[in-house]
C-alpha positions in Angstrom: 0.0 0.0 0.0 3.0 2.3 0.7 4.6 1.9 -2.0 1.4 2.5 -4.4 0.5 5.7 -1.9 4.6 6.8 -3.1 4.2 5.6 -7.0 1.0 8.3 -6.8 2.7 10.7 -5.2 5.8 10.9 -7.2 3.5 10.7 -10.7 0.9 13.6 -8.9 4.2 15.8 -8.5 5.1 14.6 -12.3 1.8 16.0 -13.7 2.5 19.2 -11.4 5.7 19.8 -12.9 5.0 18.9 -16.2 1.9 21.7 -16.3 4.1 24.3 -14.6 6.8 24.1 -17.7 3.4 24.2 -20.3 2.3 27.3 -18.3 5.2 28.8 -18.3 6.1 27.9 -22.3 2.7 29.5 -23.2 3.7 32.7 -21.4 7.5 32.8 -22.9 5.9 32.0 -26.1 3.3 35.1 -25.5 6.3 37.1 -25.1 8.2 36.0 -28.1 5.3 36.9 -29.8 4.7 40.1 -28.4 8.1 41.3 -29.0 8.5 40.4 -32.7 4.3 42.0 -33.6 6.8 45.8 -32.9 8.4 47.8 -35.8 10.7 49.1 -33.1 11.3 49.2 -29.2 12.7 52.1 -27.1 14.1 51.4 -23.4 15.3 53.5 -20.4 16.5 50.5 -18.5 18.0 50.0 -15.1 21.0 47.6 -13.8 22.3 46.8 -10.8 24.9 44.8 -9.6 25.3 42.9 -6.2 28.0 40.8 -4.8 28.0 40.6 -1.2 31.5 38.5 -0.7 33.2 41.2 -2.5 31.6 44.2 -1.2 30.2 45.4 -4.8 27.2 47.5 -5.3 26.5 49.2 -8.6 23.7 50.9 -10.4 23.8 51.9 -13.4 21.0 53.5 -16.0 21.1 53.1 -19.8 18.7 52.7 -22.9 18.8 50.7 -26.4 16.6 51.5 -29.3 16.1 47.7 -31.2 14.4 47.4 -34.7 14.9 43.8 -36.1 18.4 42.5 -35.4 19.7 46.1 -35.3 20.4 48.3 -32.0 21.6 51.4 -30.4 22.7 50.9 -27.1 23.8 53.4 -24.6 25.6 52.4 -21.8 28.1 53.1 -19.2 29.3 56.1 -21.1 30.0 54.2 -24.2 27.6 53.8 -27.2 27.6 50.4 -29.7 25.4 50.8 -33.0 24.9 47.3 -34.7 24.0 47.9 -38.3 23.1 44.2 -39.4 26.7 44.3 -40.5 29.2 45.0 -38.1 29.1 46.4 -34.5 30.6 50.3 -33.9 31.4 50.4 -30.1 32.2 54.3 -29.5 33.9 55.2 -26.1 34.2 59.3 -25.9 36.6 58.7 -22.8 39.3 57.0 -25.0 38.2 58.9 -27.7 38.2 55.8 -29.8 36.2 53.1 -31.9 36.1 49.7 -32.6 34.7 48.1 -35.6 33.8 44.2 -35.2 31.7 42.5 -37.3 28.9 40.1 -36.0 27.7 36.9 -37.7 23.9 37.3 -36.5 22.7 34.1 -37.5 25.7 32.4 -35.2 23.4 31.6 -31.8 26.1 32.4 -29.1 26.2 36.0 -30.9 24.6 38.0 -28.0 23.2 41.2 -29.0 20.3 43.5 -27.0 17.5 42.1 -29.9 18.2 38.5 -28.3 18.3 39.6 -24.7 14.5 39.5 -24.8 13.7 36.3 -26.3 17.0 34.5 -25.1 14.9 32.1 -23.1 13.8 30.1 -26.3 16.7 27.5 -25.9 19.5 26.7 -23.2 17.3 26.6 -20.5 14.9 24.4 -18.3 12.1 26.7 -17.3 8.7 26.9 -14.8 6.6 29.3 -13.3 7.5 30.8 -10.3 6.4 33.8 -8.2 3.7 35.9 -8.7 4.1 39.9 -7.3 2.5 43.2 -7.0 4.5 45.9 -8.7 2.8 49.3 -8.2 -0.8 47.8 -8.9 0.9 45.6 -12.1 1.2 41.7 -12.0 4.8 40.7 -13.0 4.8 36.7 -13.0 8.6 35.1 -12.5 9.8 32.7 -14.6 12.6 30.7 -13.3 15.6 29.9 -16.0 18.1 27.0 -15.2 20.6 27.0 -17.7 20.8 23.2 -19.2 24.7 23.7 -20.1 27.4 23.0 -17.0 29.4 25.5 -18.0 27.3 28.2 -17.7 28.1 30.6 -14.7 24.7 31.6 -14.0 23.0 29.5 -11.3 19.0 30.2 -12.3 18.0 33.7 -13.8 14.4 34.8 -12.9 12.4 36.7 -15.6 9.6 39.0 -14.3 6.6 39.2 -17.3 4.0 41.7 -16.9 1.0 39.5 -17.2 -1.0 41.7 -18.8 0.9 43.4 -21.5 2.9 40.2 -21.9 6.3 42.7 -22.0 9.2 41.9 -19.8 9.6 44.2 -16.9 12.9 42.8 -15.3 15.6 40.0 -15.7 17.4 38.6 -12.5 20.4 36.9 -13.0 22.1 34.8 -9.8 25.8 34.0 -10.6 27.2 30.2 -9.1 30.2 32.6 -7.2 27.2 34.6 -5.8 26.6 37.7 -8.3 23.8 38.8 -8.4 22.9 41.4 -11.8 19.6 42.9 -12.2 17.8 44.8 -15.2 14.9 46.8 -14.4 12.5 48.2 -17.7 11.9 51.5 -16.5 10.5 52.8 -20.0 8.8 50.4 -22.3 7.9 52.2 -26.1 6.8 51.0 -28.9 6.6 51.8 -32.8 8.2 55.1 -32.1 9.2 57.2 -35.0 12.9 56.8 -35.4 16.1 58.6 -38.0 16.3 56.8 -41.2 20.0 56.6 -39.8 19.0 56.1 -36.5 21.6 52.9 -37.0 24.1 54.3 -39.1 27.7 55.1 -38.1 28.4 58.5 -39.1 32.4 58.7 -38.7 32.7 62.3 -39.9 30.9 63.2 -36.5 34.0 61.6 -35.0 37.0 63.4 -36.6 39.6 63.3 -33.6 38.6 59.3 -32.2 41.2 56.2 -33.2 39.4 53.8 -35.0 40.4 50.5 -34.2 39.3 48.2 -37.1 39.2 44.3 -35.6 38.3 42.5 -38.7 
């Protein structure tokens, strides 16, 4: 009798699992979908950076413009503009740029585009908690990266459950990191430059261009 009370119990916990993941596809799936139904997407983002065992605390505030697979990022006092072609990374302290080019179809090229639909492979997924932002839903989504040699332990990815947009990303390091991005500003289908991803190096006469390929 035990053991068919256990054998129901572990396949009860199995179905409970197993409809966690499906919920939790559907909504990452939502998302996807949400994110590539925009002409363009504008965000004032926040990040912050905790690691207790080393005493580091850091915020920092920055915003990327993302149409397709190209992006203006702006961050840290430096700015990269992805073309679809190559990537111009231009730091006004150094007075310098670098020019990279990016195969986008390669799948461990990281760019801002993929940082909101990452979560479509390399990861075991389910739903997780449920709070109250400022009278908005955001449902958590816990990531576990399938690979060993990834160094992020689980990332959590807060959804608003209504406008099925991403409102933060959580990440929690294996040495005890802890990086955070907060969506301050979410727009949409904004009227953007015709060059709004063009390099323009005449605006940069004095900079050293550093050319890596």
């Amino acid at each position: 009798m035990k053991k068919v009370l256990s054998i129901a119990l572990l396949l009860f916990i199995s179905l409970s699992v197993n409809a966690q993941d499906k919920k939790a596809k559907e909504l990452l799936d939502a998302v996807t979908s949400k994110i590539k139904s925009y002409d363009n997407i504008v965000i004032d983002f926040k990040y912050t950076l905790n690691n207790s065992k080393e005493n580091i605390n850091q915020d920092s505030k920055g915003n990327v413009t993302l149409q397709g697979n190209k992006y203006v990022l702006n961050f840290m006092g430096v700015t990269k503009i992805y073309d679809g072609k190559s990537t111009y990374t231009i730091n006004p302290e150094d007075e310098e740029i670098t020019i990279s080019s990016v195969n986008d179809k390669d799948d461990k090229a990281i760019t801002p585009s993929k940082m909101l639909t990452f979560f479509n492979s390399g990861y075991k997924f389910a739903m997780d908690i449920v709070q109250n932002v400022k009278g908005r839903k955001i449902q958590f989504i816990k990531l576990t990266p399938t690979s060993t040699k990834d160094q992020r332990k689980e990332i959590l990815l807060g959804i608003d459950i209504q406008t099925k947009n991403i409102y933060n990303l959580i990440e929690i390091g294996k040495n005890g990191t802890k990086t955070t991005l907060t969506v301050n500003s979410f727009k949409t289908n904004q009227p953007l430059s015709k060059n709004q991803f063009t390099f323009v190096k005449s605006k940069y006469p004095k900079y050293y261009i550093n050319k890596l390929d």
